[in-house]
N, C-alpha and C positions, 0 to 999 in steps of 0.2 A: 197840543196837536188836536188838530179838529178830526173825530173817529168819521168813516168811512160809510157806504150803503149800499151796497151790491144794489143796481137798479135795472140790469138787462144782461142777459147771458142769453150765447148759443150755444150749441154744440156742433163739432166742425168734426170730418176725419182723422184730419192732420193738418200737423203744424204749418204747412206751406199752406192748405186754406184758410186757416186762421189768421197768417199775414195777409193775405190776398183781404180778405174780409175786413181785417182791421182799417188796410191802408183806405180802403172804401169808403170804410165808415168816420176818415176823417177828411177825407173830401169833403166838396160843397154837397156833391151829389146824397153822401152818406150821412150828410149834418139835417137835409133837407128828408131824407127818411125818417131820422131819428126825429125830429122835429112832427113829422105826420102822424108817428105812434105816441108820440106827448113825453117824450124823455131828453128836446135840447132845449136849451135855456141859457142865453149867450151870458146873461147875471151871473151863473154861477163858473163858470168858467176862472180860474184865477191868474 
């Protein structure tokens, strides 16, 4: 098994922003951020 890399955390209230946050960030919209701060990379995706 290939080990892991913590490469972006927030910190959130609560749990229900954290969902709210996640679903975002798997959006196009949230793929398209993550991509502007330099951490998507459609390669490494499996």
């Amino acid at each position: 098994m290939e080990s892991l890399e913590i490469i972006y955390t927030e910190n959130l209230n609560s749990r229900i922003e954290a969902r709210k946050r996640e679903k975002y960030l798997k959006s196009a919209a949230g793929r398209r951020f993550l991509k502007s701060i330099g951490i998507w990379d459609r390669s490494s995706i499996g």
